[in-house]
ZAMARGU-4260 file (C-alpha; in steps of 0.2 Angstrom, whole numbers, plus 5000, padded with zeros to 4 digits):
<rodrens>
0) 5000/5000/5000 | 5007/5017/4995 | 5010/5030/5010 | 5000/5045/5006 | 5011/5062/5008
5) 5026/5056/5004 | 5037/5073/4995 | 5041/5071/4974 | 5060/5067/4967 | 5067/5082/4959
10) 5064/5074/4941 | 5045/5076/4945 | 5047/5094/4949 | 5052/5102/4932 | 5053/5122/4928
15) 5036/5129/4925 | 5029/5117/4939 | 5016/5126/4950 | 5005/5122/4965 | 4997/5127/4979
20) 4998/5122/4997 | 4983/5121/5008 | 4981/5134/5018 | 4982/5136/5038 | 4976/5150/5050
25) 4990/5158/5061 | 4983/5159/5079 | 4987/5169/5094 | 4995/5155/5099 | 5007/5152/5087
30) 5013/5170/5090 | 5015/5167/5107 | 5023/5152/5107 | 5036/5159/5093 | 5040/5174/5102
35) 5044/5165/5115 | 5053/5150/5109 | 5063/5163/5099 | 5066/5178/5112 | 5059/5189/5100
40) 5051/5201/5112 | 5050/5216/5102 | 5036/5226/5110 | 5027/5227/5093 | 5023/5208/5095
45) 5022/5207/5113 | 5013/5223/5119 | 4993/5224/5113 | 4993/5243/5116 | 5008/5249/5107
50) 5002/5237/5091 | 4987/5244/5091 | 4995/5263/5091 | 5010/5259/5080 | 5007/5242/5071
55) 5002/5244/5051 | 4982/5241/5054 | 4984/5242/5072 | 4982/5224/5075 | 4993/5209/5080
60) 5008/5207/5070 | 5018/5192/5066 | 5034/5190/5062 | 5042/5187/5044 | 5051/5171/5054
65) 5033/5165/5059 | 5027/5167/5042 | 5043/5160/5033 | 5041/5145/5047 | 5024/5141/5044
70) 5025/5142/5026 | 5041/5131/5026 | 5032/5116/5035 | 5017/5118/5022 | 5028/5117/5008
75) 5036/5102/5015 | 5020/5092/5016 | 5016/5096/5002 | 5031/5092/4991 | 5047/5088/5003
80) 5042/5072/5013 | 5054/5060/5013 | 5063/5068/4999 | 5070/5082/5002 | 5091/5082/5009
85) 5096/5099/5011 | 5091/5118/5011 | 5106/5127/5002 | 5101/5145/5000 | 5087/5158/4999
90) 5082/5174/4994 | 5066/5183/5004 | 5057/5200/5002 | 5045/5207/5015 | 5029/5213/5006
95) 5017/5217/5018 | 5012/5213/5037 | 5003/5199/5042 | 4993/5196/5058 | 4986/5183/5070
100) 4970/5177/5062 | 4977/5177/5046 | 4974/5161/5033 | 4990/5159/5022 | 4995/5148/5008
105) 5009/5143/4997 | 5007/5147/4980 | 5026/5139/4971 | 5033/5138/4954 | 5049/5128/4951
110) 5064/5139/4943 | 5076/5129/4941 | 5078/5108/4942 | 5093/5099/4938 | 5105/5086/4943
115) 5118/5088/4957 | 5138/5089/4948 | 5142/5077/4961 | 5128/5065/4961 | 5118/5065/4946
120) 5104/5054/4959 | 5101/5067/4969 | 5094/5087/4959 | 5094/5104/4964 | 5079/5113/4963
125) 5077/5132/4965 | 5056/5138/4970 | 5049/5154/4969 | 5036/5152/4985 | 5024/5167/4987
130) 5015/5167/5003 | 4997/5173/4999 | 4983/5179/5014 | 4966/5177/5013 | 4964/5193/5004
135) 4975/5188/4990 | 4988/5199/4993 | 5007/5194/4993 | 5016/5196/5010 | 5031/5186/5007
140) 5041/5180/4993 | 5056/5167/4995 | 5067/5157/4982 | 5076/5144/4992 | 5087/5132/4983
145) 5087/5112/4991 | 5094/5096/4988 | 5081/5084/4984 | 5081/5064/4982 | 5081/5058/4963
150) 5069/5041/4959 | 5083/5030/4961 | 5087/5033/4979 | 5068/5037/4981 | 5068/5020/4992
155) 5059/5023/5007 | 5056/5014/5025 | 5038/5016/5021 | 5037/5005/5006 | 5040/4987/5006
</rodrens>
């Protein structure tokens, strides 16, 4: 039986590739619980009143690093499972704020795929993820650059 959610090779992911992950609501609790793993207590996402007089919107902002985070762990079940090896390299630009009650999704194009110089069994491929709110706007764009299983090392514990 074939495990469900299990990431594609980097043949499967050619240049022009898109797709969409689902999306996921970032609570109060996630900031909390980010800001305070991290020790970013800046008062803009710890203090309710000077969000409110100094934050875009006056609500409660979430860090880029949140975002990127959560953005990260869609992208990987979606796509990365099992298969992906290594994150090499990334560009990001900051759009626009984002808040706690947000819904985000990653909206990816592939830009580059092609086989490592020194395994041709294993492939570099370069995204261009956009994170997208639920009013469709663009907060957050990254281009990271991984190192991802090809199909002949594609074995995995799950399979027989």
């Amino acid at each position: 039986m074939k495990t469900i959610g299990l990431g594609q090779c980097w043949e499967d992911m050619p240049v022009g590739f898109e797709f969409k992950t689902v999306g996921r609501t970032i609570t109060e609790t996630d900031l909390v619980n980010f800001v305070g793993n991290t020790g970013m207590v800046e008062v803009l996402f710890t203090d309710t009143l000077y969000a409110r007089q100094h934050a875009p919107g006056g609500g409660r902002i979430v860090p880029a690093a949140l975002l990127f985070s959560i953005a990260e762990g869609l992208t990987i079940q979606a796509t990365l499972q099992g298969t992906g090896l290594a994150f090499i390299q990334m560009e990001l630009e900051v759009k626009g704020p984002s808040f706690a009650g947000d819904t985000i999704h990653v909206e990816v194009e592939v830009l580059e795929s092609r086989p490592s110089s020194k395994d041709p069994h294993r492939g570099l491929v370069r995204t261009r993820n956009q994170i997208v709110n639920q009013k469709g706007e663009t907060v957050i764009i990254y281009s990271p650059l991984r190192l991802m299983v090809g199909k002949a090392l594609r074995k995995s514990h799950w399979e027989p």
